[in-house]
Backbone as XML, in Angstrom:
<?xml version="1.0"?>
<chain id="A" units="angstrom">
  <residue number="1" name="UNK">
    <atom name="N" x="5.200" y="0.407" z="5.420"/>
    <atom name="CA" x="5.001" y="-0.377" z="4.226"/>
    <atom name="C" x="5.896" y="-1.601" z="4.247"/>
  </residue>
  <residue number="2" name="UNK">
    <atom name="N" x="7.061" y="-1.527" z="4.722"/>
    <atom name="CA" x="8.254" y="-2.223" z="5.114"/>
    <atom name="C" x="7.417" y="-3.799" z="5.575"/>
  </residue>
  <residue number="3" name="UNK">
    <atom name="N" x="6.391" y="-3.269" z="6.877"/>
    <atom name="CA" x="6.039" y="-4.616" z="7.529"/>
    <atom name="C" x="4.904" y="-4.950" z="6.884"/>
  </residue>
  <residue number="4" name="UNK">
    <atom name="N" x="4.464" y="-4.393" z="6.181"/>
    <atom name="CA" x="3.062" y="-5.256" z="5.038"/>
    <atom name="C" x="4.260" y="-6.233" z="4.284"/>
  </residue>
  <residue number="5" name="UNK">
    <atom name="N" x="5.073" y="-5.886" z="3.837"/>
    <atom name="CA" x="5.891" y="-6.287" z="2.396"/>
    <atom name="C" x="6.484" y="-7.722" z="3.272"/>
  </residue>
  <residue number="6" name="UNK">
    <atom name="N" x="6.799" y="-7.424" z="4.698"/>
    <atom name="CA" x="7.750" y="-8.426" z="4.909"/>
    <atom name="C" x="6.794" y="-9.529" z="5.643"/>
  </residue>
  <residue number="7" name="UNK">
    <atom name="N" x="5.377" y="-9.466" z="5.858"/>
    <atom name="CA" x="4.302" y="-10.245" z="6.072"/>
    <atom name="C" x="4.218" y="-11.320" z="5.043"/>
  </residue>
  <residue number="8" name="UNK">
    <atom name="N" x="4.259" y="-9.993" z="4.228"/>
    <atom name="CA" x="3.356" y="-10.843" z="2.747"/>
    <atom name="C" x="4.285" y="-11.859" z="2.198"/>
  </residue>
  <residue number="9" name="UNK">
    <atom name="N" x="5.494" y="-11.363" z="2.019"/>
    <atom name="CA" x="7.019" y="-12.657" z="1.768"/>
    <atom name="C" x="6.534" y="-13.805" z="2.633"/>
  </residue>
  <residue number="10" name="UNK">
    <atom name="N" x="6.475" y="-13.596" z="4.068"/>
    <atom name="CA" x="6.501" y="-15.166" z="4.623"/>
    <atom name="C" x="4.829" y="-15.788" z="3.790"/>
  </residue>
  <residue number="11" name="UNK">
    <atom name="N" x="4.205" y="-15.318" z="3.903"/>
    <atom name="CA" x="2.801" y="-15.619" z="3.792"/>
    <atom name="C" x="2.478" y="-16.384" z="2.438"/>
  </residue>
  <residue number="12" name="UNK">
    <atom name="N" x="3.183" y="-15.180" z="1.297"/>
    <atom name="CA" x="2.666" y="-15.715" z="-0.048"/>
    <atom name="C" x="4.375" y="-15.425" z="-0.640"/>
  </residue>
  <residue number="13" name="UNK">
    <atom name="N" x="5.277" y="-16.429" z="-0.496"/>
    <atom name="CA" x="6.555" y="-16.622" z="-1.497"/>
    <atom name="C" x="6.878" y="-16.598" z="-2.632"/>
  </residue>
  <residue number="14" name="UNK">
    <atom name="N" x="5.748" y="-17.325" z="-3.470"/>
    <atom name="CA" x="5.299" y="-17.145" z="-4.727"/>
    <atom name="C" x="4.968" y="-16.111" z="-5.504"/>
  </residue>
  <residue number="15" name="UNK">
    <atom name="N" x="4.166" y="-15.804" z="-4.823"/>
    <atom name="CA" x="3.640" y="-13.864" z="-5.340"/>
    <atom name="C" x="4.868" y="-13.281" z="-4.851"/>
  </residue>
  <residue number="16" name="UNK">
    <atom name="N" x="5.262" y="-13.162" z="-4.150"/>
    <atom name="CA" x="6.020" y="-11.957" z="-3.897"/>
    <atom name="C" x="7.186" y="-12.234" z="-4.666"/>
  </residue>
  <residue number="17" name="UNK">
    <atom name="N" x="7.562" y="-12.880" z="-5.144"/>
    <atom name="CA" x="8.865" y="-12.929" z="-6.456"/>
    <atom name="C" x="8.201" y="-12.334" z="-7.682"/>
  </residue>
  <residue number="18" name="UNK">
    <atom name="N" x="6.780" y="-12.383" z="-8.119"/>
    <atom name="CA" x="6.254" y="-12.189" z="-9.514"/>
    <atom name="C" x="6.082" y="-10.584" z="-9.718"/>
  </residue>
  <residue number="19" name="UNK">
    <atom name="N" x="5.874" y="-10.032" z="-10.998"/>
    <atom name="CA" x="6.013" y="-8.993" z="-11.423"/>
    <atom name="C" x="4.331" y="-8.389" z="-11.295"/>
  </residue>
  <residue number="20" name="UNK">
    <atom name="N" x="4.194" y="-6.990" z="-11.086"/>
    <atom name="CA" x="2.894" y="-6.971" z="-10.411"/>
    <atom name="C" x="2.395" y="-5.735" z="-9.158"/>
  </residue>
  <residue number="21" name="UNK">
    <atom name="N" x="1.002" y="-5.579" z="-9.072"/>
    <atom name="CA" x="1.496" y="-4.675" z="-7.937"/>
    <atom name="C" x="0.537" y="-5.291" z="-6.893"/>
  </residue>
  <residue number="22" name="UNK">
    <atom name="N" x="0.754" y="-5.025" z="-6.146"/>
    <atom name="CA" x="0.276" y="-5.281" z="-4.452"/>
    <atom name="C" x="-0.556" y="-4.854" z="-3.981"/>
  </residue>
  <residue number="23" name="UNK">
    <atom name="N" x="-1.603" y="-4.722" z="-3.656"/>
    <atom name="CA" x="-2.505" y="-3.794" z="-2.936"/>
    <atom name="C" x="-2.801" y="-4.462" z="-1.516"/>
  </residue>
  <residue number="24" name="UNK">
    <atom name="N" x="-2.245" y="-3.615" z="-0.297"/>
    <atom name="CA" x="-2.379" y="-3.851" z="1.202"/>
    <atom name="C" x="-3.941" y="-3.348" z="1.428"/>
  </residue>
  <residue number="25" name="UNK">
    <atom name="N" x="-5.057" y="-3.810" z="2.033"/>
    <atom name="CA" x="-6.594" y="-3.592" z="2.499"/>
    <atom name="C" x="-5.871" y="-3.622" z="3.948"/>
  </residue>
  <residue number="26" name="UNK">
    <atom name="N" x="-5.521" y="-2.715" z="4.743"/>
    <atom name="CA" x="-5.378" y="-2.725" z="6.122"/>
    <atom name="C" x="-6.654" y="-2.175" z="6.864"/>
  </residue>
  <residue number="27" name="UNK">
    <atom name="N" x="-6.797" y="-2.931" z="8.118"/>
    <atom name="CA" x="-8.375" y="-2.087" z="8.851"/>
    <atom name="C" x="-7.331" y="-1.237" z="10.219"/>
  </residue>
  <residue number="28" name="UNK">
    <atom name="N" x="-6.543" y="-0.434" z="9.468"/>
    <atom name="CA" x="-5.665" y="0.092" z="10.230"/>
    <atom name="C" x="-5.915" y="1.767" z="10.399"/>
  </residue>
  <residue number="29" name="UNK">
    <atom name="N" x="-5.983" y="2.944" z="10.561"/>
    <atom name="CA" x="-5.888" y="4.174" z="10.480"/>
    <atom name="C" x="-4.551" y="4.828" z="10.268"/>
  </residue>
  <residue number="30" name="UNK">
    <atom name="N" x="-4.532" y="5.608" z="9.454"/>
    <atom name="CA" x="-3.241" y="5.756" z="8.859"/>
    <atom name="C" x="-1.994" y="6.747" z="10.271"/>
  </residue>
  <residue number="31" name="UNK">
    <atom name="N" x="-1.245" y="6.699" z="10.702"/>
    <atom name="CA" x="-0.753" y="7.804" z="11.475"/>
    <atom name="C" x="0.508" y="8.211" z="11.488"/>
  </residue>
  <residue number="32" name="UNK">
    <atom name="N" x="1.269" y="8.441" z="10.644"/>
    <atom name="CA" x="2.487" y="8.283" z="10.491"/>
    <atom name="C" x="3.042" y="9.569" z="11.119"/>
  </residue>
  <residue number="33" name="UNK">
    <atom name="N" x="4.166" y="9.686" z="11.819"/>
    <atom name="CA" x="4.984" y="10.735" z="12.500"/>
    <atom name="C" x="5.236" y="11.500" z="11.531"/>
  </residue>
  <residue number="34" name="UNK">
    <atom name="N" x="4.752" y="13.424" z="11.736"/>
    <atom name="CA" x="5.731" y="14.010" z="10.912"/>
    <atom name="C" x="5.315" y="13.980" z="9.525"/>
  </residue>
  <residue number="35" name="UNK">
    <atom name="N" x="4.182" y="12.774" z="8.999"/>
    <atom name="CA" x="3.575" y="12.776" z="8.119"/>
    <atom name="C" x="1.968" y="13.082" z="7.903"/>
  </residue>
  <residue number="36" name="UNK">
    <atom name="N" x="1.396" y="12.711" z="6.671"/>
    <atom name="CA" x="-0.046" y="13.433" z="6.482"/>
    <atom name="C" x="-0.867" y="12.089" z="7.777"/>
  </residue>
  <residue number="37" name="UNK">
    <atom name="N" x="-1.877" y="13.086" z="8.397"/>
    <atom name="CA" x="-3.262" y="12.553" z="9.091"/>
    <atom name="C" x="-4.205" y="12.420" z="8.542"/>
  </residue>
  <residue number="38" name="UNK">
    <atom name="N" x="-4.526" y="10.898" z="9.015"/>
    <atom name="CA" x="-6.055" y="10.867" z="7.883"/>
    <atom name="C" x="-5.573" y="10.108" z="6.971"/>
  </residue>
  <residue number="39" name="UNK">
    <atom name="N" x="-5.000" y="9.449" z="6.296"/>
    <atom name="CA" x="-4.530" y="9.451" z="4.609"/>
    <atom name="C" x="-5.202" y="8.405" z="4.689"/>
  </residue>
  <residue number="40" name="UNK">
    <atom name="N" x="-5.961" y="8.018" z="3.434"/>
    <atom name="CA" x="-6.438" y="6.845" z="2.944"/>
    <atom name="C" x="-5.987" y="5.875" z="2.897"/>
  </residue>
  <residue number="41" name="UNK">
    <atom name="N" x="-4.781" y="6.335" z="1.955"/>
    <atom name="CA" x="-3.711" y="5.296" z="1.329"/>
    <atom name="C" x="-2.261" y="5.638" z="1.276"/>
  </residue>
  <residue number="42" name="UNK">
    <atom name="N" x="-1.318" y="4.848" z="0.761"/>
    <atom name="CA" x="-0.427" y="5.596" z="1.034"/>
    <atom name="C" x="0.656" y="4.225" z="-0.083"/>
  </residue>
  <residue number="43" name="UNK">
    <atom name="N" x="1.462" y="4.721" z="-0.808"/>
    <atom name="CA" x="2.130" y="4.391" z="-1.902"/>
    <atom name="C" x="3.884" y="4.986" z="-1.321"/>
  </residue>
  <residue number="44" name="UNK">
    <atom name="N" x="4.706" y="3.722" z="-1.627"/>
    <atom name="CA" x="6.269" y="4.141" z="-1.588"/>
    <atom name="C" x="6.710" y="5.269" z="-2.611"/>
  </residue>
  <residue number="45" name="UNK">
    <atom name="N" x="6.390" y="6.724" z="-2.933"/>
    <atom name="CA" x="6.543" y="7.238" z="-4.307"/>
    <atom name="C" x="8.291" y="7.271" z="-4.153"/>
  </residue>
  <residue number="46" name="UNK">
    <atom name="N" x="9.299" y="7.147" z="-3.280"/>
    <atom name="CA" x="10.667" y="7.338" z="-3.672"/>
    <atom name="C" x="10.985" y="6.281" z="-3.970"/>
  </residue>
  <residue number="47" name="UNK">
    <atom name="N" x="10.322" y="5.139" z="-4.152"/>
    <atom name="CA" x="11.207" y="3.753" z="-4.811"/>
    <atom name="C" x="10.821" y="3.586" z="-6.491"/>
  </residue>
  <residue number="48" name="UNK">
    <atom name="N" x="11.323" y="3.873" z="-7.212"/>
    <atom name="CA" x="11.445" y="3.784" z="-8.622"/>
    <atom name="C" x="10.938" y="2.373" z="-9.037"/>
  </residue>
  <residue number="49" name="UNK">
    <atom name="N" x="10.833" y="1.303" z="-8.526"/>
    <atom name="CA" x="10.578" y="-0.188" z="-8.010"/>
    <atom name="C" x="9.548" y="-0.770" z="-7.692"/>
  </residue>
  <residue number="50" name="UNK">
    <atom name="N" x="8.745" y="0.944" z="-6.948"/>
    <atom name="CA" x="7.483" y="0.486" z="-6.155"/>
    <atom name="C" x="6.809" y="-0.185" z="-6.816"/>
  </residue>
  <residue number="51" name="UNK">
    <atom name="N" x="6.193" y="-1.499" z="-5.988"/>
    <atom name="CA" x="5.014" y="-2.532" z="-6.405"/>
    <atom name="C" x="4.208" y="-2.782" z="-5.648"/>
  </residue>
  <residue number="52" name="UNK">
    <atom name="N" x="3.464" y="-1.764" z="-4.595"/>
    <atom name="CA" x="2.839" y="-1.846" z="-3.455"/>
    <atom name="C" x="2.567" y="-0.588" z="-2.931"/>
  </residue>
  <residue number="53" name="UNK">
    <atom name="N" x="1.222" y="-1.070" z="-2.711"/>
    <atom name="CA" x="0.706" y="0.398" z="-1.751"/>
    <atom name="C" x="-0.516" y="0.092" z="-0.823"/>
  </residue>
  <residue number="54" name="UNK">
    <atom name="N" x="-1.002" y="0.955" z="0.063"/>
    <atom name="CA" x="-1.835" y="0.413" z="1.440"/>
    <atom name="C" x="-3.333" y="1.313" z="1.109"/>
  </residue>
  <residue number="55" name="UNK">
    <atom name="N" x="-4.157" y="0.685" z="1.250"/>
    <atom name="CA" x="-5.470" y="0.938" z="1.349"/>
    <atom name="C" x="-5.801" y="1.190" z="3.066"/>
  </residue>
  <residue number="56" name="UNK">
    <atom name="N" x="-5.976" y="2.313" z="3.847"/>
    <atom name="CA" x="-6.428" y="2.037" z="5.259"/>
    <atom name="C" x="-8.034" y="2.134" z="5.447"/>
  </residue>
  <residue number="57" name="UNK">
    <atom name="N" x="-8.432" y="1.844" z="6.821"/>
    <atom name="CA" x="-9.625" y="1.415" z="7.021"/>
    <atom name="C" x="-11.118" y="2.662" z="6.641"/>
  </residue>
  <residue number="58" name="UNK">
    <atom name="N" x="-10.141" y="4.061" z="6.950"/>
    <atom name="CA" x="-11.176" y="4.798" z="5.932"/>
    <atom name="C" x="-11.969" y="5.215" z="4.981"/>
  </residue>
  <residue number="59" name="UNK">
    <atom name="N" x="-10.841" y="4.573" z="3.967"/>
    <atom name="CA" x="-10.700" y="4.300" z="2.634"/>
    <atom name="C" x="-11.496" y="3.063" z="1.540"/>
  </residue>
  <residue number="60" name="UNK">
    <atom name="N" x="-11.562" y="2.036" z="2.227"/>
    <atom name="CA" x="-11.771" y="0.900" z="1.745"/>
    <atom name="C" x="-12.710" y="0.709" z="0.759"/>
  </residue>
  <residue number="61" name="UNK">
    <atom name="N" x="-13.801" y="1.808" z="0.960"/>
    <atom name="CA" x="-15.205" y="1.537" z="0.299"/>
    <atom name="C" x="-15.227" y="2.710" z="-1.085"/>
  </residue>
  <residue number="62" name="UNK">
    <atom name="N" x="-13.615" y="3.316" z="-1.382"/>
    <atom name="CA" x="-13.586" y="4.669" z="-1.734"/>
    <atom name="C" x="-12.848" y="4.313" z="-3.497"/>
  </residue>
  <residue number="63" name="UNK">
    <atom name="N" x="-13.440" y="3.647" z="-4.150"/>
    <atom name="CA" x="-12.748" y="3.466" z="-5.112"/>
    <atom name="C" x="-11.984" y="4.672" z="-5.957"/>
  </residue>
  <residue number="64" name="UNK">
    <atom name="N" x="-11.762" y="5.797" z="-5.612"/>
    <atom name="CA" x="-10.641" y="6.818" z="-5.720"/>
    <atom name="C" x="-9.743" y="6.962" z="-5.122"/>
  </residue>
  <residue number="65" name="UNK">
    <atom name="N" x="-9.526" y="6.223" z="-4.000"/>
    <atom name="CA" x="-8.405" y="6.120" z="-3.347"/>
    <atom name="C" x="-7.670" y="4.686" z="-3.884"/>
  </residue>
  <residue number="66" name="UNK">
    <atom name="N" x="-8.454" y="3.625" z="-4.807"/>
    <atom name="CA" x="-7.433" y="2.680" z="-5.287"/>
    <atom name="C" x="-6.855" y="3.164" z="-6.134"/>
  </residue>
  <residue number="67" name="UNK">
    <atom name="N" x="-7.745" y="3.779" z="-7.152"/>
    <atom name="CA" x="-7.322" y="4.740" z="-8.828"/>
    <atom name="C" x="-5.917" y="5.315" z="-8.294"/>
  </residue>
  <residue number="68" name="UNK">
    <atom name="N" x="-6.036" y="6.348" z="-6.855"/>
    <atom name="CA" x="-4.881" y="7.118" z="-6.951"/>
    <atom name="C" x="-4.031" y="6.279" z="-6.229"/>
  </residue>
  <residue number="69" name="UNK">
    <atom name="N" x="-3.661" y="5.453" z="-5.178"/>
    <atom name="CA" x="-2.378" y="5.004" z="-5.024"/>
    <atom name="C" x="-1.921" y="3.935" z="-6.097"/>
  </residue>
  <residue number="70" name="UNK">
    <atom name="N" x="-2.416" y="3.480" z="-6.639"/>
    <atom name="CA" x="-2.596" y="2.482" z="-8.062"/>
    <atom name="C" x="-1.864" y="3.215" z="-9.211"/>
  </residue>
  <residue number="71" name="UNK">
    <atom name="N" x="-2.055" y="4.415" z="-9.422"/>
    <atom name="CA" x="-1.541" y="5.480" z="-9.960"/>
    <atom name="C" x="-0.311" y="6.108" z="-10.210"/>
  </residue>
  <residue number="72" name="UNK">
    <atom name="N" x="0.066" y="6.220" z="-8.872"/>
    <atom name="CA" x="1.083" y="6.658" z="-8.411"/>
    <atom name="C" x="2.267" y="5.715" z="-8.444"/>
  </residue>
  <residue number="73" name="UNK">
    <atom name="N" x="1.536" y="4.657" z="-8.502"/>
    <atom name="CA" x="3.181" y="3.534" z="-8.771"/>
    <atom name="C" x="3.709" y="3.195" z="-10.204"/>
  </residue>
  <residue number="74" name="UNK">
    <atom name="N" x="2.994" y="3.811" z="-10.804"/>
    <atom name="CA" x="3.111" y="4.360" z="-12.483"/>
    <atom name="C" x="4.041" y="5.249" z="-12.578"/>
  </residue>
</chain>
C-alpha cells in the first residue's frame, strides 16, 4: 500500500494533502507473503489514519468489494 501512496504523492501533490479517501484500481493480483490469497482488496485496517485502500484486478467489476474496503476505513 506503501508504494500506491508514494506514487500517488509524486503524481497528484494536491490530492494527496486533502482530506478524503483514496481508492487504488490496480490490474495487479493480490499476493502478499504470509497473508490472504486471492483478496480483492485490501485496506490499511492498523492505521487509525487510514485514507486508502486497493481494488485488485479480480475485483474491479465487483461493487462489494468497494462497499467493503470503503468500509473498513470507517
Amino acid at each position: 500500500m506503501d508504494k500506491f501512496y508514494e506514487e500517488f504523492k509524486k503524481q497528484h501533490k494536491k490530492a494527496a494533502n486533502k482530506r478524503g479517501i483514496i481508492v487504488y484500481l490496480a490490474p495487479l493480483k493480490h499476493s502478499k507473503s504470509g497473508g490472504p490469497k486471492g483478496a480483492g482488496g485490501y485496506g490499511d485496517l492498523g492505521d487509525i489514519d487510514a485514507k486508502h485502500c486497493v481494488i485488485f484486478q479480480t475485483n474491479l467489476d465487483n461493487k462489494e468489494s468497494f462497499a467493503h474496503e470503503i468500509a473498513a476505513l470507517f
